[in-house]
MIDOSE-1310 file (N, C-alpha, C; in nm, 2 decimals, decimal comma, always signed):
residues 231
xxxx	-3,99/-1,85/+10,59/-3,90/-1,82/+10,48/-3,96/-1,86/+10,34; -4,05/-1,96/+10,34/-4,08/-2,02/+10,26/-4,17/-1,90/+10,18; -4,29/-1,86/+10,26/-4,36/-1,74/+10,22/-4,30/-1,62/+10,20; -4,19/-1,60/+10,23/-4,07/-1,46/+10,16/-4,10/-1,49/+10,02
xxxx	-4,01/-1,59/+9,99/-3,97/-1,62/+9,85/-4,11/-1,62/+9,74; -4,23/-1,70/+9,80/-4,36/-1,74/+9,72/-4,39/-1,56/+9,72; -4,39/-1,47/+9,78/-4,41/-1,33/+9,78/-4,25/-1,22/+9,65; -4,18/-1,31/+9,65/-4,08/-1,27/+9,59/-4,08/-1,33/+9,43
xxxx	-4,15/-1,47/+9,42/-4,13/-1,46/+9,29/-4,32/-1,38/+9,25; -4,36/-1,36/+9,32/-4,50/-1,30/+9,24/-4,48/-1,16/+9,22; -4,39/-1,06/+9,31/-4,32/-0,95/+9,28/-4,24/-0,98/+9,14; -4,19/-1,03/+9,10/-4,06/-1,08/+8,97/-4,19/-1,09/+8,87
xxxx	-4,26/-1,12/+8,85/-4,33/-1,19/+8,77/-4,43/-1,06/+8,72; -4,50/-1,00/+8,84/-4,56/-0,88/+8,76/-4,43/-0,73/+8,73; -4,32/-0,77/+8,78/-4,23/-0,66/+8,68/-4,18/-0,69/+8,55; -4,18/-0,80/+8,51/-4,11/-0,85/+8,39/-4,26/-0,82/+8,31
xxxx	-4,33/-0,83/+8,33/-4,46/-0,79/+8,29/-4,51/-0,67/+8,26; -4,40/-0,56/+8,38/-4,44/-0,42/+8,31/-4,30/-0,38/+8,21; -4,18/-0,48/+8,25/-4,07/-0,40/+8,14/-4,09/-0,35/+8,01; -4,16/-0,48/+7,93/-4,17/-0,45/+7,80/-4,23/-0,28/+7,76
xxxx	-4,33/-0,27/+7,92/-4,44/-0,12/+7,84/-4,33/+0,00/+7,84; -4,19/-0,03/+7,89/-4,10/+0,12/+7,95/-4,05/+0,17/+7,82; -4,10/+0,31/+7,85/-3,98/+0,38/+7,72/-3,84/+0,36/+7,70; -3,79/+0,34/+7,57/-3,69/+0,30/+7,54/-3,59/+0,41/+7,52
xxxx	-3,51/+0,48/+7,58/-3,40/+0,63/+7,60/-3,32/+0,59/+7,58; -3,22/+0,48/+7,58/-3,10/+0,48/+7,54/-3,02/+0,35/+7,59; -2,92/+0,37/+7,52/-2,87/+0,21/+7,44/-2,71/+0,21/+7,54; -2,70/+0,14/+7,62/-2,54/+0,14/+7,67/-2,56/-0,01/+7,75
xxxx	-2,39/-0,06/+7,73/-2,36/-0,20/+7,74/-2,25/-0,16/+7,87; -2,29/-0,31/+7,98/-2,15/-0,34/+8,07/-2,09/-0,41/+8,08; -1,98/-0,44/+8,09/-1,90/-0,60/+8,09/-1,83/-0,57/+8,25; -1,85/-0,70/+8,28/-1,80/-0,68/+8,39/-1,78/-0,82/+8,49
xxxx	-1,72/-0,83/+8,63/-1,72/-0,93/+8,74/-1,79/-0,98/+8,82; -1,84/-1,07/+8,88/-1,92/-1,13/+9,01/-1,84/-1,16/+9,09; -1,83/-1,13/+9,22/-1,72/-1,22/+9,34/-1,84/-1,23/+9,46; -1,84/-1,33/+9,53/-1,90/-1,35/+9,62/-1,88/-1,49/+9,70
xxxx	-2,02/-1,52/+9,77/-2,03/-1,66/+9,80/-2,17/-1,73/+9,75; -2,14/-1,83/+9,78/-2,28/-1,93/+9,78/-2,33/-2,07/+9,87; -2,46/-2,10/+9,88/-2,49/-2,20/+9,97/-2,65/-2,25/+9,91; -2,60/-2,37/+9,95/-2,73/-2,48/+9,94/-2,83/-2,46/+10,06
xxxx	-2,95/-2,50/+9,96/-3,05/-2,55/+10,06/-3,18/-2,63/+10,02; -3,16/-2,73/+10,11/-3,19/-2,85/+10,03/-3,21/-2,96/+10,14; -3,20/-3,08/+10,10/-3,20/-3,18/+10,16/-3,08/-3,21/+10,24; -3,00/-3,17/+10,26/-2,81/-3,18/+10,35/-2,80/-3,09/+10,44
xxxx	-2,77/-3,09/+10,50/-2,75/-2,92/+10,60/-2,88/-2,86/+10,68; -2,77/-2,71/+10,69/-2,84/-2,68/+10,73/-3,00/-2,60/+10,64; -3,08/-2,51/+10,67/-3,21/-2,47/+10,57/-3,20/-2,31/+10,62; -3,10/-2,26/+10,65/-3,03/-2,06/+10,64/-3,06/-2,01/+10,50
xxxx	-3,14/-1,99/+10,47/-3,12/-1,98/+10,26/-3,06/-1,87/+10,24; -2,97/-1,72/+10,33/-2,87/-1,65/+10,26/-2,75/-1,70/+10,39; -2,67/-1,83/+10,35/-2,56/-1,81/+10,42/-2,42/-1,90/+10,37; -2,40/-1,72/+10,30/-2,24/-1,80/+10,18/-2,16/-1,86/+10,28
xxxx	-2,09/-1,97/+10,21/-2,02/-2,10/+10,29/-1,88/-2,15/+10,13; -1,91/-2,12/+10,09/-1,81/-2,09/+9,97/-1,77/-1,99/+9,87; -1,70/-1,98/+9,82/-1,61/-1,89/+9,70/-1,71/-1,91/+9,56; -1,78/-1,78/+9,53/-1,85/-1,76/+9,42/-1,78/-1,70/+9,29
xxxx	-1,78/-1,68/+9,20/-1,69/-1,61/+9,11/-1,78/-1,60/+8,93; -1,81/-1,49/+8,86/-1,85/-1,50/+8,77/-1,83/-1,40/+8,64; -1,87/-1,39/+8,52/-1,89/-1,28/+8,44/-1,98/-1,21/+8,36; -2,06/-1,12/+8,40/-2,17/-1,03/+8,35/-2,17/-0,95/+8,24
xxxx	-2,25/-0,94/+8,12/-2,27/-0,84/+8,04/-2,43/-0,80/+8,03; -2,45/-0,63/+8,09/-2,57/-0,62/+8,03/-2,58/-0,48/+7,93; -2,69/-0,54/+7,84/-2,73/-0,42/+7,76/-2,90/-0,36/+7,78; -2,84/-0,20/+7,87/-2,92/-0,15/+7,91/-3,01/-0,05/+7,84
xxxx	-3,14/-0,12/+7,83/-3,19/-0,07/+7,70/-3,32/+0,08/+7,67; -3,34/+0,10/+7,85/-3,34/+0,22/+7,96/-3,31/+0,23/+8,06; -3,34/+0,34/+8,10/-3,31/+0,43/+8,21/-3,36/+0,30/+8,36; -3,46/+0,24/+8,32/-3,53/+0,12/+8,39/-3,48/+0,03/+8,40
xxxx	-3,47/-0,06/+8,25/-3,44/-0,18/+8,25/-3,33/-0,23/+8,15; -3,27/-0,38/+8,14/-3,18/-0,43/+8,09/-3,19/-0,57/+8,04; -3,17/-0,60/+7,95/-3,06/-0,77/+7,96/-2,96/-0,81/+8,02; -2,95/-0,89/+8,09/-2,84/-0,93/+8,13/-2,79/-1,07/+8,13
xxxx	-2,67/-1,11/+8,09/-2,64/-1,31/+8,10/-2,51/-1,28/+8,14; -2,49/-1,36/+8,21/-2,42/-1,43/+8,32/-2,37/-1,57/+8,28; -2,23/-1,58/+8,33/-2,16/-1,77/+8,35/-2,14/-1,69/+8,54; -2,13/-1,80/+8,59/-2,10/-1,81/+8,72/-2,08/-1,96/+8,74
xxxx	-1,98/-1,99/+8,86/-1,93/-2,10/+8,92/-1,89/-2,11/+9,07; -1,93/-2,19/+9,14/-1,89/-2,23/+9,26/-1,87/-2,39/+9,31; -1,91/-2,42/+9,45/-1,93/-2,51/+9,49/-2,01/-2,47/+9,58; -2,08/-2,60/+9,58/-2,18/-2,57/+9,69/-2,15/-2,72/+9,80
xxxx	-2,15/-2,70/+9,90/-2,12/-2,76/+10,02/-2,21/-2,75/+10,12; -2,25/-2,88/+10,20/-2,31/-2,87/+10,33/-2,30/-3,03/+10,43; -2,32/-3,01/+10,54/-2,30/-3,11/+10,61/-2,41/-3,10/+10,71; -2,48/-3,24/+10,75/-2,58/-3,29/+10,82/-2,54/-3,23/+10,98
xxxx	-2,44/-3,27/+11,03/-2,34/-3,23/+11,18/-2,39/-3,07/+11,14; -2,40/-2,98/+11,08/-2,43/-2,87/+11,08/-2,57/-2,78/+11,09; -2,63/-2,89/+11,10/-2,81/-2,87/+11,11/-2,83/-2,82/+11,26; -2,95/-2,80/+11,28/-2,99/-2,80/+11,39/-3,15/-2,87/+11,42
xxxx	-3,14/-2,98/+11,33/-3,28/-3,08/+11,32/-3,23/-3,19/+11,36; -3,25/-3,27/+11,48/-3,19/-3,41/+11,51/-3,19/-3,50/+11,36; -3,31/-3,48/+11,34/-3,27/-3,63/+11,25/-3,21/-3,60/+11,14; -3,16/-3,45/+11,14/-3,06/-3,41/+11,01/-2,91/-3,49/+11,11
xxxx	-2,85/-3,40/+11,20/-2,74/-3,46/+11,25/-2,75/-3,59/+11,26; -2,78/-3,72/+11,32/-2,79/-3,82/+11,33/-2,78/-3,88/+11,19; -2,81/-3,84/+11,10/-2,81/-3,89/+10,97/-2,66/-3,95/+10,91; -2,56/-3,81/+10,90/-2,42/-3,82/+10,90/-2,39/-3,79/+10,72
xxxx	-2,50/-3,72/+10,64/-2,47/-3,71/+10,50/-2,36/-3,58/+10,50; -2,30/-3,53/+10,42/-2,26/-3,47/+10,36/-2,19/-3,42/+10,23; -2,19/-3,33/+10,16/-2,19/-3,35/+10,00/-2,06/-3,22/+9,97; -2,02/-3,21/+9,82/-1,97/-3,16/+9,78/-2,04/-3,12/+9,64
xxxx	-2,08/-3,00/+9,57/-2,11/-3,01/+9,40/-2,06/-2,90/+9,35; -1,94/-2,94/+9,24/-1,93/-2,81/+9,17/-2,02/-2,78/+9,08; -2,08/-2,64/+9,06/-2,19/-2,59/+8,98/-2,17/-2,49/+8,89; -2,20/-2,48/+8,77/-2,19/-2,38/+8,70/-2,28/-2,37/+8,66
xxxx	-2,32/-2,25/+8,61/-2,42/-2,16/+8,56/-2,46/-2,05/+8,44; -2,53/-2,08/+8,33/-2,54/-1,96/+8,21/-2,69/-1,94/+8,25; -2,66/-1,79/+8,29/-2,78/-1,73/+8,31/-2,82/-1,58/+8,19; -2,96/-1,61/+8,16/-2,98/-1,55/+8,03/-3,17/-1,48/+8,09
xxxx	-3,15/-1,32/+8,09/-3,27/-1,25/+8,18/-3,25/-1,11/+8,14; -3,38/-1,04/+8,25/-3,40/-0,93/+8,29/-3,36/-0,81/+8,39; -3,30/-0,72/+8,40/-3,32/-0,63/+8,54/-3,39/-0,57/+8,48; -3,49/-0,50/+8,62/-3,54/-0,39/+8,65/-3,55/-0,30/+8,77
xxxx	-3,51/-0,14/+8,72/-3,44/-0,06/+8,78/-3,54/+0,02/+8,86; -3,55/+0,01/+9,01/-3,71/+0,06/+9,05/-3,62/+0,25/+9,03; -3,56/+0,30/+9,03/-3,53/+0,42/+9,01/-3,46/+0,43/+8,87; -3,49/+0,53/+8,79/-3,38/+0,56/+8,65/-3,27/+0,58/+8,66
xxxx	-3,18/+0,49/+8,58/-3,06/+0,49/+8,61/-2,99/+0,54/+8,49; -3,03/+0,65/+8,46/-2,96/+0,66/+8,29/-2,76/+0,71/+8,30; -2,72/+0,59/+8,24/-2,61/+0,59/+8,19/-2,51/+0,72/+8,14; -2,61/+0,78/+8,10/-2,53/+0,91/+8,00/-2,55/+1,02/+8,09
xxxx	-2,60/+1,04/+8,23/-2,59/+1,13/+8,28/-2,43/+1,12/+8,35; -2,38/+1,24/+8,36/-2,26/+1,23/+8,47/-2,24/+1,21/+8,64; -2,40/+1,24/+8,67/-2,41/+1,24/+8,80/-2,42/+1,11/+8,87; -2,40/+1,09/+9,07/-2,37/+1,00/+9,08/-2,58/+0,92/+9,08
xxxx	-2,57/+0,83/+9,08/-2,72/+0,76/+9,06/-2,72/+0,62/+9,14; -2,81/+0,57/+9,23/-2,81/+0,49/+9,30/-2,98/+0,42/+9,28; -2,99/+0,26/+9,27/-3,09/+0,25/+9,28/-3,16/+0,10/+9,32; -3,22/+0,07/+9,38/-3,24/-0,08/+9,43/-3,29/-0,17/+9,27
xxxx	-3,28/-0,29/+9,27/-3,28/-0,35/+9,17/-3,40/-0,48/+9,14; -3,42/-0,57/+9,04/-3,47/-0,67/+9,10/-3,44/-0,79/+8,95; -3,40/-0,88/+8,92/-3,38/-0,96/+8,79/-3,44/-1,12/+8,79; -3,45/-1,13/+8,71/-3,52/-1,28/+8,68/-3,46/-1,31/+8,58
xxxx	-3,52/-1,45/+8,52/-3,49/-1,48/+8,42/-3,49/-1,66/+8,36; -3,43/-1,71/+8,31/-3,37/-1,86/+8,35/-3,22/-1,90/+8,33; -3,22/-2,00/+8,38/-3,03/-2,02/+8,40/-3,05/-2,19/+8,34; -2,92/-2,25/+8,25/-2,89/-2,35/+8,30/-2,77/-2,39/+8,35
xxxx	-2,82/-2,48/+8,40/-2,70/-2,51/+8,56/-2,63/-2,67/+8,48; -2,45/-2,70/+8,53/-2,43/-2,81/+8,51/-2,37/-2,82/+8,66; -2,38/-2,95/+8,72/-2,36/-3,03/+8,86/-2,31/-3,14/+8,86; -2,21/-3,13/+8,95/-2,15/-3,28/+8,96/-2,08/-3,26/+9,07
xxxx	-2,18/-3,40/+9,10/-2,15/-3,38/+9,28/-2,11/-3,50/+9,33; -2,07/-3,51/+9,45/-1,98/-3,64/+9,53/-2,08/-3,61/+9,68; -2,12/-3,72/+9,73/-2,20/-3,73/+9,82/-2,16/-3,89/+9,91; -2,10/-3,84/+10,04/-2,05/-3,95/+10,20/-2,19/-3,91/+10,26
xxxx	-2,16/-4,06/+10,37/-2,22/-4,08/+10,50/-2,12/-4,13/+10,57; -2,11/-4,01/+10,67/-1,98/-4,04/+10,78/-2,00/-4,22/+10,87; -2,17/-4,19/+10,86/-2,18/-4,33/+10,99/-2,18/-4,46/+10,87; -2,23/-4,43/+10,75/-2,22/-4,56/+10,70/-2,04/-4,64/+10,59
xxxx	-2,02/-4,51/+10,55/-1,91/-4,50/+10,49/-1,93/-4,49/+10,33; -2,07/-4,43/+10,30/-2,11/-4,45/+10,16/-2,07/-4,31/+10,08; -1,99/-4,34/+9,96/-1,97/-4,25/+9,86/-2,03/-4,27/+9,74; -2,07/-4,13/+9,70/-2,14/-4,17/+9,55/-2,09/-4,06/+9,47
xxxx	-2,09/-4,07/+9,32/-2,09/-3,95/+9,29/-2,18/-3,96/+9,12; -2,19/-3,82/+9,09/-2,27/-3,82/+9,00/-2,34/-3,61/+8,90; -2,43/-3,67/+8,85/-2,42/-3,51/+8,78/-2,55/-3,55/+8,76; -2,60/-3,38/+8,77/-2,77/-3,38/+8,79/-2,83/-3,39/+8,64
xxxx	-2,93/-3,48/+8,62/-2,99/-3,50/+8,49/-3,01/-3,40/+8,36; -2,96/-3,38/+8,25/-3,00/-3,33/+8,20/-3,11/-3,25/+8,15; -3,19/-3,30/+8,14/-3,36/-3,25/+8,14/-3,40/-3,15/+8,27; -3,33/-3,18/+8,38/-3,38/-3,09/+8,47/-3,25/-2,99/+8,54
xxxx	-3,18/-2,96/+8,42/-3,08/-2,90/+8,46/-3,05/-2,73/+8,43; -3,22/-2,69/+8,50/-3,27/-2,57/+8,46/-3,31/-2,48/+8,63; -3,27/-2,38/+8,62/-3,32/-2,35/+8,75/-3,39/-2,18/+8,69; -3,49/-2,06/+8,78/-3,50/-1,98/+8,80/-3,43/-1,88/+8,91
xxxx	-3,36/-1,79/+8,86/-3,33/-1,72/+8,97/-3,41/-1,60/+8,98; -3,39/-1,56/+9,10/-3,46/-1,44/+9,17/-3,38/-1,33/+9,24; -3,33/-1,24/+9,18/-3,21/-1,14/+9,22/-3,26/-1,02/+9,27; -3,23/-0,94/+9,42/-3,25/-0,84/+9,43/-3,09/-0,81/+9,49
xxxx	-3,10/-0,64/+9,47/-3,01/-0,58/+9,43/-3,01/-0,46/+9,45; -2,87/-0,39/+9,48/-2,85/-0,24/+9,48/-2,72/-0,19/+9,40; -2,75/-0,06/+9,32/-2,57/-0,04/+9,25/-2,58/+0,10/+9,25; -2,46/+0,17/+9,19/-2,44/+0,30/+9,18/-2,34/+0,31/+9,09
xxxx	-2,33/+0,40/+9,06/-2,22/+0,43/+8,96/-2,13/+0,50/+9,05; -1,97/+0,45/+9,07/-1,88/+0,52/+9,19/-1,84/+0,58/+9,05; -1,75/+0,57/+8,94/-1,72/+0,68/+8,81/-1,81/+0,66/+8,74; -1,76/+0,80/+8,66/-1,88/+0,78/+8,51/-1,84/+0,66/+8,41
xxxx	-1,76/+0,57/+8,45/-1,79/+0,42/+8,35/-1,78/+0,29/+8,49; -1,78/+0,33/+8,56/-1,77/+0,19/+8,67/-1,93/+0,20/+8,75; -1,98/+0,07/+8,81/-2,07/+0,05/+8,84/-2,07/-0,02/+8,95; -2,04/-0,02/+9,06/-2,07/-0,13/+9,19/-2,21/-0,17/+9,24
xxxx	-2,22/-0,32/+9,27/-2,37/-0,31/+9,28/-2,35/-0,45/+9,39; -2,45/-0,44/+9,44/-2,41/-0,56/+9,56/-2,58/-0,65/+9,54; -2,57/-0,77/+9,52/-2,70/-0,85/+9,51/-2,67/-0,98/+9,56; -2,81/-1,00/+9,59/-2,84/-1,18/+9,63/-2,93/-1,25/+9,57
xxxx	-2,89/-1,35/+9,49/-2,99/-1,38/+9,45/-3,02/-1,63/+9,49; -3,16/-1,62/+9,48/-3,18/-1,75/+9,52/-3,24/-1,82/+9,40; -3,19/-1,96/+9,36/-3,18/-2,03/+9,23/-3,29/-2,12/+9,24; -3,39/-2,12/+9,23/-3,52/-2,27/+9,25/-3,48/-2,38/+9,12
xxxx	-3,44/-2,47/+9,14/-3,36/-2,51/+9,05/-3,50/-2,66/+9,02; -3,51/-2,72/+8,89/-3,61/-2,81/+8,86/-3,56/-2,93/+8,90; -3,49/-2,99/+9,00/-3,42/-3,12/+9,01/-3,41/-3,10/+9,17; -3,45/-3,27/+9,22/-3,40/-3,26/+9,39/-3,25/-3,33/+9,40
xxxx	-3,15/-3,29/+9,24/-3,04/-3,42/+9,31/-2,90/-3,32/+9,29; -2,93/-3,18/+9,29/-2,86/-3,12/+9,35/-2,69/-3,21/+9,41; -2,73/-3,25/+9,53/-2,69/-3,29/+9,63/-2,67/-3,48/+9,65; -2,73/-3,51/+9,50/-2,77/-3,67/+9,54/-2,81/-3,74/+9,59
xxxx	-2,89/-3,69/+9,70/-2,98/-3,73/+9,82/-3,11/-3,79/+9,69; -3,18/-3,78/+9,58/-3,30/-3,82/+9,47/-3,24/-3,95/+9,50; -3,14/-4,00/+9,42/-3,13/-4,13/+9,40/-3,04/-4,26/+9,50; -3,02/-4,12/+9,60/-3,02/-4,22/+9,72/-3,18/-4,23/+9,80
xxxx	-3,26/-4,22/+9,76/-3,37/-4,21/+9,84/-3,38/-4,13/+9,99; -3,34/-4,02/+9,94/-3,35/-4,02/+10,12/-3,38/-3,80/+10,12; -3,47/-3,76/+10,22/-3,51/-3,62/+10,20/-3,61/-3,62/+10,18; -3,69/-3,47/+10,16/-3,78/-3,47/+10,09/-3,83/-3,47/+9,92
xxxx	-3,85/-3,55/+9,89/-3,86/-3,55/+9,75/-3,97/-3,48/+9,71; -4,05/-3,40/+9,77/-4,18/-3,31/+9,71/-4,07/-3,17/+9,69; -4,00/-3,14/+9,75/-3,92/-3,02/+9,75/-3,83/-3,07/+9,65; -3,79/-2,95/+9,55/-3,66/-2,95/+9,45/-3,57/-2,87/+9,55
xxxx	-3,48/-2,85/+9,51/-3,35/-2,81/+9,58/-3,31/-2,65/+9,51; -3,26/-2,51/+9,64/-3,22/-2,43/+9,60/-3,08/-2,37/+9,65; -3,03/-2,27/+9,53/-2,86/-2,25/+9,59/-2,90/-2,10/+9,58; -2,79/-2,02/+9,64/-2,79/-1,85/+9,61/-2,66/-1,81/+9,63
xxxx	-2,65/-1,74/+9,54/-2,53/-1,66/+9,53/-2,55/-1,49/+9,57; -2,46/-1,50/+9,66/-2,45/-1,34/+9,72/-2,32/-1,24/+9,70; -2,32/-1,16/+9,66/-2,19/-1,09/+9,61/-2,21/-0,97/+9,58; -2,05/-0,89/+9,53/-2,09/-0,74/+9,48/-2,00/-0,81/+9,32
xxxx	-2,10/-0,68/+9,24/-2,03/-0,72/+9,07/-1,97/-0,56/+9,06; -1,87/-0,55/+8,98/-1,80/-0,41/+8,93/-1,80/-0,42/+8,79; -1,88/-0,37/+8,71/-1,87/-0,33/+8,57/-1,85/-0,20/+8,48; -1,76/-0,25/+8,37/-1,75/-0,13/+8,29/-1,85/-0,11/+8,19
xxxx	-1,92/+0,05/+8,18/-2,00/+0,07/+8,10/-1,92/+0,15/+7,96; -1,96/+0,13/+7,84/-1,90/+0,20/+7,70/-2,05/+0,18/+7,63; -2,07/+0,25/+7,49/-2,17/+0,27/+7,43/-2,17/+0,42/+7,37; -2,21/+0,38/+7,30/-2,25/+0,56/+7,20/-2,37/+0,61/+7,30
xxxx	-2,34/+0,76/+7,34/-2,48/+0,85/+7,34/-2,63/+0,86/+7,19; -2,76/+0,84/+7,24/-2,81/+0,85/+7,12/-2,83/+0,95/+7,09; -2,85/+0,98/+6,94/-2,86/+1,13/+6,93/-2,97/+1,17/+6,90; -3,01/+1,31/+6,99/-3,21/+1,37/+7,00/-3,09/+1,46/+6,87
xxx	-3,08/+1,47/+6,81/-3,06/+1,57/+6,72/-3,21/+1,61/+6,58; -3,25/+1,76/+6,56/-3,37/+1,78/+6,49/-3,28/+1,84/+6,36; -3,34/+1,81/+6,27/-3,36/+1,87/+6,13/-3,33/+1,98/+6,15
């Protein structure tokens, strides 16, 4: 899994690379919803990296600047949850950690559209996706051990309260202003305390900690057509 992702963000990285060269056709904005789930993975739990385990919820605007590609920023919020009894690594169960963190998120990026998705056509249009960008994340989490009886709680450092996400993606336009799109995306976040396991000493500390959100978003598109009009 590990080598999925190392192959996924070097895909992300030479497309944000070719956006800037895309011709620029036309100017239209979406506002719109995220609903889904999300899950940790990390030092607690189990290590499934797509398996929503809680209630995800968010709100999207992008300004799509072609037929290609976009801006997009995002708030999103959840919790992220996991338990040790849930692993399937002895020395994870034996352990007895489990955590709770509510997380929020301003995410401020790119899509890009491997098919043309131009807005101002009427017809229906479908097309796989892919977005990057950076986010910052706020965390505050509460972290037991069933065998010892320890509670801690706390919020992840500010300085490292940055993560990258990596979004792939499919949408279509079901009307000529609504847009359904179904995506997943995985958050590499610059901090291992996620979860609190950093300053309890305990995991691996060479690894930072990651969350993903999976869901469908429904957005409304508005904007002026531009106009080819000649002399």
């Amino acid at each position: 899994m590990h080598a999925i992702f190392e192959l996924m963000k070097k895909i992300f990285y030479l497309l944000l690379s070719i956006i800037p060269f895309t011709e620029v056709q036309s100017q239209i904005h979406e506002v719109g919803v995220f609903m889904g789930g999300s899950n940790y993975v990390g030092d607690v739990g189990t290590t499934t990296y797509i398996a929503p385990n809680e209630t995800a919820f968010g709100f999207l605007y992008k300004w799509n600047k072609s037929p290609r590609h976009s801006y997009r920023f995002s708030y999103n919020q959840s919790h992220l949850t996991a338990r040790d009894q849930d692993s399937k690594e002895g020395s994870r169960t034996n352990r007895g950690y489990d955590f709770k963190t509510n997380i929020q998120e301003l995410s401020l990026g790119l899509e890009f559209n491997f098919f043309d998705f131009n807005l101002h056509e009427s017809s229906t249009k479908i097309t796989p996706y892919v977005a990057s960008g950076i986010n910052y994340i706020f965390a505050d989490y509460d972290l037991n051990n069933s065998n010892t009886g320890l509670t801690v709680n706390g919020r992840t450092e500010r300085k490292k309260s940055v993560a990258i996400p990596m979004i792939i993606g499919v949408k279509s336009n079901i009307t000529p202003h609504i847009i359904l799109a179904f995506e997943t995306g995985a958050r590499y976040t610059f901090t291992d305390n996620i979860d609190g396991s950093f300053n309890q000493n305990f995991g691996n500390i060479n690894n930072n900690d990651w969350y993903v959100f999976t869901g469908v978003s429904l957005t409304y598109t508005f904007g002026q057509k531009p106009c080819y009009c000649t002399e």
